[in-house]
C-alpha positions in Angstrom: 27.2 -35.4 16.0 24.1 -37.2 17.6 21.6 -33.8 17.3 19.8 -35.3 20.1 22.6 -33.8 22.3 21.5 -30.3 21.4 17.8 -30.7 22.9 17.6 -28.6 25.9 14.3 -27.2 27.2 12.8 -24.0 26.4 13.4 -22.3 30.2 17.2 -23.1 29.3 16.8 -21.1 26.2 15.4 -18.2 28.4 18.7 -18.5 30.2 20.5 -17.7 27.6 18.4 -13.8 26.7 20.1 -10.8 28.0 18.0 -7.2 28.8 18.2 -5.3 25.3 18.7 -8.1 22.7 17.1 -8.3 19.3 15.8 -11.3 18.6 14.6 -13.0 15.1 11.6 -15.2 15.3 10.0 -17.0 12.3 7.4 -15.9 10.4 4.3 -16.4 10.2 2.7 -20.1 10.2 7.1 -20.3 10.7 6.2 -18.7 14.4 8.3 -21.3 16.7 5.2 -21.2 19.3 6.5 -22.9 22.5 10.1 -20.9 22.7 7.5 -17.3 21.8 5.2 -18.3 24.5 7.7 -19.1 26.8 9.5 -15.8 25.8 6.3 -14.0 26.9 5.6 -15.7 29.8 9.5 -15.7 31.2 9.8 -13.9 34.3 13.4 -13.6 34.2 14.6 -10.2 34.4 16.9 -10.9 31.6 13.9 -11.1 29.5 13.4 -7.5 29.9 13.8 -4.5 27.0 13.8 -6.8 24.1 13.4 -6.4 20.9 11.4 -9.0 18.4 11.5 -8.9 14.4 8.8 -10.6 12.9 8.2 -10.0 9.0 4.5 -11.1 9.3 3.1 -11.4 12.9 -0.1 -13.3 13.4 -0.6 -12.6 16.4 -0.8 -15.7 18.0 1.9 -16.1 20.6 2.8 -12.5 20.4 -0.3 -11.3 21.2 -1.5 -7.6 21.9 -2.0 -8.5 25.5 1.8 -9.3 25.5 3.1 -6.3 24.4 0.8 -4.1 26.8 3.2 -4.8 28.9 6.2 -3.3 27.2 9.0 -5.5 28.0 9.1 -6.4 24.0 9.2 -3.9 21.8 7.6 -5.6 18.1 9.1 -4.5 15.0 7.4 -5.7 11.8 7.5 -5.2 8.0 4.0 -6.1 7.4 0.3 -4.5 8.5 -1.2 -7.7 8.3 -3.7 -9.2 11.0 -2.8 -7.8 14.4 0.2 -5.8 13.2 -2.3 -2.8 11.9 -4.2 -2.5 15.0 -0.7 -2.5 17.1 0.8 -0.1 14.8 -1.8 2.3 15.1 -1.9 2.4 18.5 1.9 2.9 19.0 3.3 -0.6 20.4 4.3 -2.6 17.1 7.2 -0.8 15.0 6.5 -0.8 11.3 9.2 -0.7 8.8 8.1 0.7 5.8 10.0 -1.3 3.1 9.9 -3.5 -0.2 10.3 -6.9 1.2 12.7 -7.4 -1.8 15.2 -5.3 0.0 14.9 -6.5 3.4 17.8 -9.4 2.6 19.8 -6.0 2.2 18.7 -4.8 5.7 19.6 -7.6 7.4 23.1 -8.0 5.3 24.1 -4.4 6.2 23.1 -5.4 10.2 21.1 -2.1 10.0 18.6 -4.2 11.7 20.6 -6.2 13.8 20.4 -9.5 14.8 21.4 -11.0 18.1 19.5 -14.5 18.5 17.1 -16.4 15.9 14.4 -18.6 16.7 13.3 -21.0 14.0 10.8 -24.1 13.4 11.9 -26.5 12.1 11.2 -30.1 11.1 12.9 -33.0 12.9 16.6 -34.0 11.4 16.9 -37.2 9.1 19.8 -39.5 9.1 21.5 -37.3 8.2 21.1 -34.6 10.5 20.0 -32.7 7.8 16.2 -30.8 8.8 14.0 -28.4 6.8 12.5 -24.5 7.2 9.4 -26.5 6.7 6.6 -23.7 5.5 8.5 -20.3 5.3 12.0 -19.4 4.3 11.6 -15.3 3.5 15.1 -13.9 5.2 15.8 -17.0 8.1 18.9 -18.2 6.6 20.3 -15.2 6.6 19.1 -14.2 10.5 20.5 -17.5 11.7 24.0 -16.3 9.9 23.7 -12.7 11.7 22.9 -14.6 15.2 25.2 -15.3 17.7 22.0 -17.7 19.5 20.5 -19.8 16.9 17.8 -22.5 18.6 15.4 -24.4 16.2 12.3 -25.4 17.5 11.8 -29.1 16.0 7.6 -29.6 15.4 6.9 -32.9 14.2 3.5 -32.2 12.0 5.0 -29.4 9.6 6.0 -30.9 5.9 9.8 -31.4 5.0 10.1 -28.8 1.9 12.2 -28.2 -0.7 14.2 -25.2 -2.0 16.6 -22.9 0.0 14.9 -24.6 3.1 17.5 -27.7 4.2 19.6 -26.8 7.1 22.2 -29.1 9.2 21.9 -29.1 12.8 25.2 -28.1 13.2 23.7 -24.6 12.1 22.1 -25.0 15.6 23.5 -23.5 18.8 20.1 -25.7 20.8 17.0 -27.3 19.9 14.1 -27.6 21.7 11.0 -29.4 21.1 7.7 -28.0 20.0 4.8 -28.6 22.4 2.3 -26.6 19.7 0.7 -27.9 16.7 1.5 -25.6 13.4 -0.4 -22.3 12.7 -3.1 -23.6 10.1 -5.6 -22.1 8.3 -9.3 -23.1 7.4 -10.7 -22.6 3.6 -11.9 -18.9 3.3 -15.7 -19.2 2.2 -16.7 -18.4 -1.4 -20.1 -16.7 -2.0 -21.8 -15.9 -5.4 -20.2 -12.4 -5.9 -16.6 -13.8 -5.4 -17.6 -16.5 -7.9 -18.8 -13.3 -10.5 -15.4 -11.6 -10.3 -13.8 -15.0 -10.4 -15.9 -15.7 -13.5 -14.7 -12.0 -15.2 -10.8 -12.4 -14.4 -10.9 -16.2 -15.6 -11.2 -15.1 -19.3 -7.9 -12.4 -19.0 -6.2 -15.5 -17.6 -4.1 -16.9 -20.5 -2.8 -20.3 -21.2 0.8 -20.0 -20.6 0.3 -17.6 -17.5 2.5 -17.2 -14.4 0.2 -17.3 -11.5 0.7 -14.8 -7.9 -2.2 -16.0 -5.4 -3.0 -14.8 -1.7 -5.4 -15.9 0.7 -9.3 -15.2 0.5 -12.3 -15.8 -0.7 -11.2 -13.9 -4.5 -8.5 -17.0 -4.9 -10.8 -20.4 -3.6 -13.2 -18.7 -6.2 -10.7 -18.7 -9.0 -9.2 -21.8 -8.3 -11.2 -23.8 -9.7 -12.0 -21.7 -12.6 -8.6 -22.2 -14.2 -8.4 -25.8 -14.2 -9.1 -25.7 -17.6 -6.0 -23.9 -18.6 -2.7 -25.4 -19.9 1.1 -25.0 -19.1 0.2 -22.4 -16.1 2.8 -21.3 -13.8 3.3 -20.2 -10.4 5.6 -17.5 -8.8 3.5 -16.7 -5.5 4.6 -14.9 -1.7 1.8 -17.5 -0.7 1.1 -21.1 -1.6 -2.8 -21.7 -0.3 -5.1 -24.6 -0.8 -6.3 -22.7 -3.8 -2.6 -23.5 -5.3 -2.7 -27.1 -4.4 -6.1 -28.3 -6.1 -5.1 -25.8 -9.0 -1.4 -28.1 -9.4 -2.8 -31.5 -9.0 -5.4 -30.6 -11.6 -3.0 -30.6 -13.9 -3.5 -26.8 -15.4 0.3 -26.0 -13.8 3.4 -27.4 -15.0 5.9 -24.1 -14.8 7.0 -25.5 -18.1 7.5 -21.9 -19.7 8.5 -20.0 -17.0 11.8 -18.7 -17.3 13.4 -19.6 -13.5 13.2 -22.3 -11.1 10.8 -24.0 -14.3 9.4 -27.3 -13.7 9.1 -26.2 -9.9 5.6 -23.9 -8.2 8.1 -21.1 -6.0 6.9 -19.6 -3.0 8.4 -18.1 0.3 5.3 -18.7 2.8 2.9 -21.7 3.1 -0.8 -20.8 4.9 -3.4 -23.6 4.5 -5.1 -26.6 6.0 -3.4 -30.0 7.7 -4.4 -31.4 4.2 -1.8 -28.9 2.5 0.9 -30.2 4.8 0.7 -33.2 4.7 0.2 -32.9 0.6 3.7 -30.6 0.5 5.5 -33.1 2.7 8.6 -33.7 0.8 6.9 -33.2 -2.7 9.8 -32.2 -5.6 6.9 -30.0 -7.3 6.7 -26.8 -5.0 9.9 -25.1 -4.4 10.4 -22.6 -1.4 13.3 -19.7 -1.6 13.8 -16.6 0.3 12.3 -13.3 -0.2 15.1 -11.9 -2.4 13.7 -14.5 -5.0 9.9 -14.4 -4.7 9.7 -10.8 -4.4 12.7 -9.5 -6.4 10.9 -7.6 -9.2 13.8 -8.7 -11.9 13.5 -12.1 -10.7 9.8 -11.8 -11.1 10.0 -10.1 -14.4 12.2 -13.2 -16.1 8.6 -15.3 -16.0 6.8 -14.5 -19.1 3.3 -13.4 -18.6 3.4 -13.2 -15.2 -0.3 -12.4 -14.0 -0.3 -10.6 -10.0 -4.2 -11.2 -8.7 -4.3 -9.0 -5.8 -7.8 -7.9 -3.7 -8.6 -4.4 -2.7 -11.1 -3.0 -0.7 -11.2 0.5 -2.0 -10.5 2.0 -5.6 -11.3 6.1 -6.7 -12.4 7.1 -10.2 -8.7 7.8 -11.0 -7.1 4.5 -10.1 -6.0 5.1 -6.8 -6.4 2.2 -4.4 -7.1 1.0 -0.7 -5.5 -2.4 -0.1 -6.9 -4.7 3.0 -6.0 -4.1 6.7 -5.6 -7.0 8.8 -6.5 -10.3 8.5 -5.2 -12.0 5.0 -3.7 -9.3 3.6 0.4 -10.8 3.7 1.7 -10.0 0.5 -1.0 -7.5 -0.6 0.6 -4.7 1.0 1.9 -1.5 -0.2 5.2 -2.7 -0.2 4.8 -6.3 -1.7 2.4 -5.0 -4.1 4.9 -3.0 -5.8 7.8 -5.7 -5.9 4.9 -7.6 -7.4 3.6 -4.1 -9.9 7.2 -3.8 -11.0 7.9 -7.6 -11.6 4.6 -7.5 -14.0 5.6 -4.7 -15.5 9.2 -6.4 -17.0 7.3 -9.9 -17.6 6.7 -9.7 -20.9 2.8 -10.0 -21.6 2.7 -9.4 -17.9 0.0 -7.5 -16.1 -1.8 -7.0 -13.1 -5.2 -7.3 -11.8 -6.5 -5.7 -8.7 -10.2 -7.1 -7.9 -13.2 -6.0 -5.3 -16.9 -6.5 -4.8 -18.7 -3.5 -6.0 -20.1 -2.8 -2.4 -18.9 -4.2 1.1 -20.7 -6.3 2.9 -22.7 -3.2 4.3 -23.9 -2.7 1.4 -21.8 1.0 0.8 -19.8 1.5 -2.4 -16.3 0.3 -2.8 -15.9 2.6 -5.3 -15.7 5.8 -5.0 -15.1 9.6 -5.7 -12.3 9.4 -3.6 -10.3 7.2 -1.0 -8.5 9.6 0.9 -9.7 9.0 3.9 -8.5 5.4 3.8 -5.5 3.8 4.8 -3.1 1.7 3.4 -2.9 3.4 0.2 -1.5 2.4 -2.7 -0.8 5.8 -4.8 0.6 4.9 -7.8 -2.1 5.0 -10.5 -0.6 5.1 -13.5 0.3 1.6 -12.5 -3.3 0.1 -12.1 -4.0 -2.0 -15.1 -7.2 -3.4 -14.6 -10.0 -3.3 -12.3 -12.5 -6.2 -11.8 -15.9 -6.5 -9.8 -18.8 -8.8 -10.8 -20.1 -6.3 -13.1 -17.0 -6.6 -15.3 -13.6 -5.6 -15.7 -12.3 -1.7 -16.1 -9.0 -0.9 -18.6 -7.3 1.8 -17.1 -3.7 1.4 -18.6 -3.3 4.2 -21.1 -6.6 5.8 -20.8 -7.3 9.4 -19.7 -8.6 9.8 -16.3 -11.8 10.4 -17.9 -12.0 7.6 -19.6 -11.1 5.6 -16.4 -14.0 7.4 -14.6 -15.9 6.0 -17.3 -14.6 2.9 -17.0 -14.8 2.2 -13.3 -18.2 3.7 -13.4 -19.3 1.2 -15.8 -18.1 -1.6 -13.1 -19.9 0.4 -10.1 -22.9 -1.5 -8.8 -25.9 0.2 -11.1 -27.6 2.2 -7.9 -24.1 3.5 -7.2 -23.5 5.0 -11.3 -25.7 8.2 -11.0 -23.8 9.3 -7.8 -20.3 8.6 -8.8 -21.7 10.2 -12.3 -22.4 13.4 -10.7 -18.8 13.8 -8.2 -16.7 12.9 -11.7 -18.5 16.1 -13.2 -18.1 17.9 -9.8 -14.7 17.6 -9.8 -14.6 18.2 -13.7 -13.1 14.7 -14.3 -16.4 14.0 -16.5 -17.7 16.7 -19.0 -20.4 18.3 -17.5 -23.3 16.8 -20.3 -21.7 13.5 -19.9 -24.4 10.5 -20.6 -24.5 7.1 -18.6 -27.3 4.8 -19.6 -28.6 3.8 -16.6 -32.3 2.5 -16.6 -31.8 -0.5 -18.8 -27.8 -1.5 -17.8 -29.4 -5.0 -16.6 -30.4 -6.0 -20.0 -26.5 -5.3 -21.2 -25.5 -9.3 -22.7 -23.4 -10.4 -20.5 -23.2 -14.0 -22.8 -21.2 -11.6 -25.3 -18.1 -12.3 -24.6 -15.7 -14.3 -27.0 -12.8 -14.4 -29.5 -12.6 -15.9 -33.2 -9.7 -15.9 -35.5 -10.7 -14.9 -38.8 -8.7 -15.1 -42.2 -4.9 -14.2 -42.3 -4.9 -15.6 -38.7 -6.5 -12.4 -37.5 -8.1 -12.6 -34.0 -11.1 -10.6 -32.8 -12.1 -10.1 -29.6 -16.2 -9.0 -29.3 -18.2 -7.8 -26.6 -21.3 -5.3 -25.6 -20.2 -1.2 -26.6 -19.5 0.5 -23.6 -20.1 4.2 -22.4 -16.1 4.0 -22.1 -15.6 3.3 -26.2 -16.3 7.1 -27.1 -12.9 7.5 -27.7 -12.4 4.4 -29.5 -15.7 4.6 -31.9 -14.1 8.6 -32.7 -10.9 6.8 -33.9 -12.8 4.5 -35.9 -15.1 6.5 -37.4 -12.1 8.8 -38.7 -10.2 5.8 -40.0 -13.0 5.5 -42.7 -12.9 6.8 -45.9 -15.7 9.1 -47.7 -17.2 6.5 -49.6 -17.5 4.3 -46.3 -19.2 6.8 -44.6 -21.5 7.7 -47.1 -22.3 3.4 -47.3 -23.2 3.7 -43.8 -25.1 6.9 -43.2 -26.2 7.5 -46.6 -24.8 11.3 -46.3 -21.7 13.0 -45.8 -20.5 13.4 -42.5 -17.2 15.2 -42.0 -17.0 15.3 -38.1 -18.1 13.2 -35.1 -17.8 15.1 -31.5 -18.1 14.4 -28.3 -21.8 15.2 -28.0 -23.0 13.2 -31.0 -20.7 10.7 -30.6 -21.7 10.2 -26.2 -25.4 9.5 -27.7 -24.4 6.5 -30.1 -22.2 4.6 -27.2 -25.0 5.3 -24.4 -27.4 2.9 -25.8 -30.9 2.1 -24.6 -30.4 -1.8 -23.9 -34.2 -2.7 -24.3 -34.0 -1.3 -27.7 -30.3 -1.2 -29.1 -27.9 -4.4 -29.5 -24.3 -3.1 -30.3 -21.1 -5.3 -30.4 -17.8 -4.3 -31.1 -15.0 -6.0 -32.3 -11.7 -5.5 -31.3 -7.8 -6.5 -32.0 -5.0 -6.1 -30.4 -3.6 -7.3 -26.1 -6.8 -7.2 -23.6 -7.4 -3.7 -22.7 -4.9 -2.3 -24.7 -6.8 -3.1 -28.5 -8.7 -1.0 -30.6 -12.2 -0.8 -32.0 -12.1 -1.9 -35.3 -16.0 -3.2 -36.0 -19.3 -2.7 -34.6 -22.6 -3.6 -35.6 -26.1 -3.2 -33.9 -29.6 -3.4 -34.3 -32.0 -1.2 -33.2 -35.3 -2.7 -33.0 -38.6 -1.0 -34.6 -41.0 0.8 -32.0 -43.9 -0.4 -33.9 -43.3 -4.2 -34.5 -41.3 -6.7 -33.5 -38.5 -5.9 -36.4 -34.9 -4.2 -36.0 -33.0 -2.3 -37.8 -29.6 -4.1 -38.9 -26.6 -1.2 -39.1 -22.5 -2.5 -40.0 -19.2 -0.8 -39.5 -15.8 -2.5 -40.1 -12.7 -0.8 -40.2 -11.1 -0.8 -44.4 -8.3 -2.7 -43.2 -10.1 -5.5 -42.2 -12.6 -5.9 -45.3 -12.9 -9.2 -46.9 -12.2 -11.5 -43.6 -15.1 -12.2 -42.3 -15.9 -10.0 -39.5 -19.3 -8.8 -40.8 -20.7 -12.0 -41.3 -19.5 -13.1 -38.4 -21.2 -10.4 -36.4 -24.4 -11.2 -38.3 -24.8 -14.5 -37.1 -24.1 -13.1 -33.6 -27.1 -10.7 -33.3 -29.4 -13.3 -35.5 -28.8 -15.4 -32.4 -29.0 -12.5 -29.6 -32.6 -10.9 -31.5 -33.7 -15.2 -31.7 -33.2 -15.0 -27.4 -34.8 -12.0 -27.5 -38.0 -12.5 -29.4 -37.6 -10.4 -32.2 -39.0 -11.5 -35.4 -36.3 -10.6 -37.6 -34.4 -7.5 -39.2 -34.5 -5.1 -41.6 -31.7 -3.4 -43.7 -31.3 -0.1 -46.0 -27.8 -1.1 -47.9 -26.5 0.9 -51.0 -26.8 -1.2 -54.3 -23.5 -0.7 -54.9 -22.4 -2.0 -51.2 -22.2 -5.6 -52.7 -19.5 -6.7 -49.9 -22.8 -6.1 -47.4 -25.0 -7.8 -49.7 -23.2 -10.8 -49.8 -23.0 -11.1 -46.3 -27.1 -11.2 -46.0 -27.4 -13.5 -49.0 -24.5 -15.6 -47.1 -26.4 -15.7 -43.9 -28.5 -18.5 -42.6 -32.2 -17.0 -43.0 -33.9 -15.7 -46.3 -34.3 -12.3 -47.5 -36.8 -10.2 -49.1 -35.8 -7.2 -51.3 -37.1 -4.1 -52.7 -34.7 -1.8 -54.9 -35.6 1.6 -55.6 -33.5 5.0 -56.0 -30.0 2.8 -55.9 -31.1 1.6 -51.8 -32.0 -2.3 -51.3 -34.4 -2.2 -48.4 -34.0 -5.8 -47.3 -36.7 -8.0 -44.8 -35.3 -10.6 -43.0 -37.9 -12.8 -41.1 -36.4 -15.6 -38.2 -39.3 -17.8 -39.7 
């Protein structure tokens, strides 16, 4: 069959709509533009009382202006760009629903389908075309359809994937007079590039990628160029995606379906990115029942969701976007996505903001409950990053995630959300923050070694939030142990004593702790500090590794750390009261790289150690 035969023109489409039908238009940068437009603009009376199903409306062709008119009723599965405005003021329809159960809507005909509208790109030889940028559920609505017209537009890529139709699936084709729905790069400032900067690091080799659109993901693009055998499993393919594959960092090499290939259901970027994806075997489009299917998700190992918010409370509740960017950051896809992570093994999610909004007020808060588009579930936040660092909230008590998120507040915003935690008696009521030196905190210390026995340590700055995890430590050590280190017998370590040696006065204290075990999840099992002499320009050099880790390493290891943190900071070296029966700690000075000086007396080594 020549498909040339089955071109007719969009006003004898219109022909074809009767009063009351429900009609299937594709999603999206999908949006067939000249049949919508002339859809809107028909005057037919048959175009009267209809009903449009949109997963993601951008409101271009169906615009808000359209619907004041109420001949089309929208209904929509997504609050993105117009569609939150429109809901809330009563003339878009949302359905509440995981997108992975949609396909199962639309099966059951519980939405019912009557005609479909679809772009696609134009036939080859073979008559064969393509869905061209999204897929989500159009197979299936061109199956439920008894009217099926494609909409051929000659600039959008041929893809690959669940995407190649016949034109005999066709009942008419008409010809696209619009260019495709494209969208610019989303600028990056220098806050973006700080969170960017703190998620890069959580970001494993090996990792299965989910992106969206925004400034967050052009930010972290380029960050991860660095990493090997990277994966994608993404609602959206972006720019972002693109420069991130032809980098080289992705192969989908270890993921465990569709490997070798980048899956996605929906394509939003520049011309560039079309043109780029135009019949390239590396990026593989499927339906919704793939992408967001949680189990399908889950098969990937280490499957890593990166997903912006604009709102988060001191227990882990969070606002997601409204509007503009937010498709597949909704309630709804963020749980397919939540769940998949959850299966992955090694998977986890990250949820991301800037610590204040571009009005300068907090974005995080005592409490979200004024805002909408809520996403409840808690006990399901993993992590939470803004450019002051990244906040562990898996596991933790919801104190400790006050503490947490508080440490990750921007520093003028602390003392306030300090004061509602104790008001709503989240925080004890004497809890401590260090506040007035928090922007001398070394932000440089942040790295991993393996040791000995293949053991790897992961170090960093103590944080108000490692009470808990200095308590477990400190009872983990043996008499003799604690006697090394405080020279007396201590038998208990509470809260109050123990709040005063994690809140530490940056301009005079250095503390780093070491710890094993998944990112967020591990456990304190070193710390050392120094804490520098009020008198000269000598500190005080104090050690505490866990028993079970003696003998790798970890001391020294930390020694050479602060001699090169107290160097930046224009100390003139340390001083030490060790035991003389410590000799593990002696060798680690006498091991070091400067020269000591020491004086025995009463079974104590008081040890000098001068930078020069």
């Amino acid at each position: 069959m020549r498909w040339e035969k089955l071109i007719v023109s969009p006003e004898m489409v219109m022909g074809k709509i009767k009063p009351g039908m429900s009609i299937f238009i594709g999603t999206g940068p999908a949006e067939p533009r000249t049949l919508v437009k002339h859809l809107m603009t028909t005057d037919s009376k048959a175009g009267q009382d209809l009903e449009l199903i949109q997963l993601v409306s951008l409101g271009d062709a169906i615009t808000l202006e359209e619907l004041h008119v109420q001949r089309y009723r929208l209904k929509t599965f997504c609050t993105g760009w117009v569609a939150d405005e429109a809901i809330t003021s009563g003339r878009v329809d949302l359905i509440p629903s995981r997108f992975s159960w949609i396909p199962e809507l639309i099966e059951s005909e519980q939405i019912p389908i009557d005609a479909a509208f679809i772009q696609i790109t134009p036939p080859d030889r073979l008559g064969n075309c393509s869905l061209g940028i999204a897929v989500d559920v159009a197979r299936l609505a061109m199956e439920k359809a008894s009217l099926v017209v494609g909409e051929i537009n000659y600039q959008i890529p041929y893809t690959f994937g669940d995407t190649i139709m016949h034109v005999s699936d066709f009942t008419m084709l008409v010809q696209s007079t619009e260019p495709p729905i494209v969208f610019e790069r989303w600028p990056v400032d220098d806050i973006f590039k700080k969170i960017a900067a703190n998620i890069e690091p959580l970001i494993k080799d090996g990792s299965c990628l989910s992106f969206s659109l925004g400034s967050l993901f052009e930010a972290l693009g380029p960050l991860l160029v660095g990493k090997q055998n990277l994966g994608i499993h993404s609602p959206l393919f972006t720019d972002a995606l693109m420069e991130l594959i032809t980098s080289g960092a992705v192969t989908n090499r270890q993921k465990e379906i569709f490997r070798g290939k980048s899956l996605t259901s929906y394509v939003m970027g520049t011309l560039e990115m079309l043109k780029w994806l135009d019949r390239n075997p590396m990026v593989e489009l499927q339906g919704i029942d793939r992408v967001f299917n949680p189990s399908q998700i889950g098969l990937n190992p280490q499957f890593v969701a990166v997903i912006p918010i604009r709102k988060v409370d001191l227990t882990g509740r969070v606002a997601l976007h409204v509007g503009k960017g937010t498709v597949a950051t909704g309630p709804a896809e963020v749980l397919d996505l939540i769940h998949g992570a959850e299966i992955s093994p090694g998977g986890f999610v990250i949820f991301a903001l800037p610590s204040r909004n571009r009005q300068g007020k907090p974005n995080i808060l005592g409490s979200i409950e004024r805002f909408s588009n809520q996403f409840a579930q808690r006990q399901s936040v993993d992590m939470v990053v803004t450019e002051f660092g990244v906040a562990y909230l898996k596991g933790h008590t919801l104190r400790e995630r006050a503490l947490a998120l508080i440490e990750i507040a921007h520093p003028d915003d602390r003392l306030t959300l300090m004061e509602q935690a104790k008001t709503k008696n989240i925080l004890y009521p004497d809890q401590m923050l260090q506040m007035e030196s928090a922007h001398l905190q070394p932000g440089e210390v942040a790295n991993e070694h393996i040791f000995k026995q293949s053991v790897r340590i992961r170090f960093r700055p103590i944080k108000s939030s490692d009470e808990e995890g200095m308590r477990r430590l400190f009872y983990r050590f043996s008499d003799t142990s604690i006697y090394s280190r405080y020279f007396t017998h201590i038998r208990t370590m509470p809260h109050a004593k123990m709040q005063n040696y994690v809140n530490i006065d940056w301009g005079q204290v250095m503390s780093i702790v070491g710890l094993v075990g998944e990112t967020g999840r591990g456990r304190i099992v070193a710390e050392a500090r120094y804490i520098k002499n009020p008198y000269n320009d000598l500190a005080e050099l104090v050690f505490f590794v866990d028993e079970k880790f003696h003998g790798l390493g970890i001391a020294s290891y930390l020694y050479a750390m602060l001699i090169d943190i107290g160097k930046k900071r224009n100390l003139q070296g340390f001083t030490a009261s060790v035991l003389s029966s410590n000799i593990g700690m002696l060798k680690v000075f006498k091991k070091g790289e400067l020269a000591i000086q020491i004086e025995s007396e009463s079974g104590v080594c008081e040890l000098t150690i001068p930078f020069n």
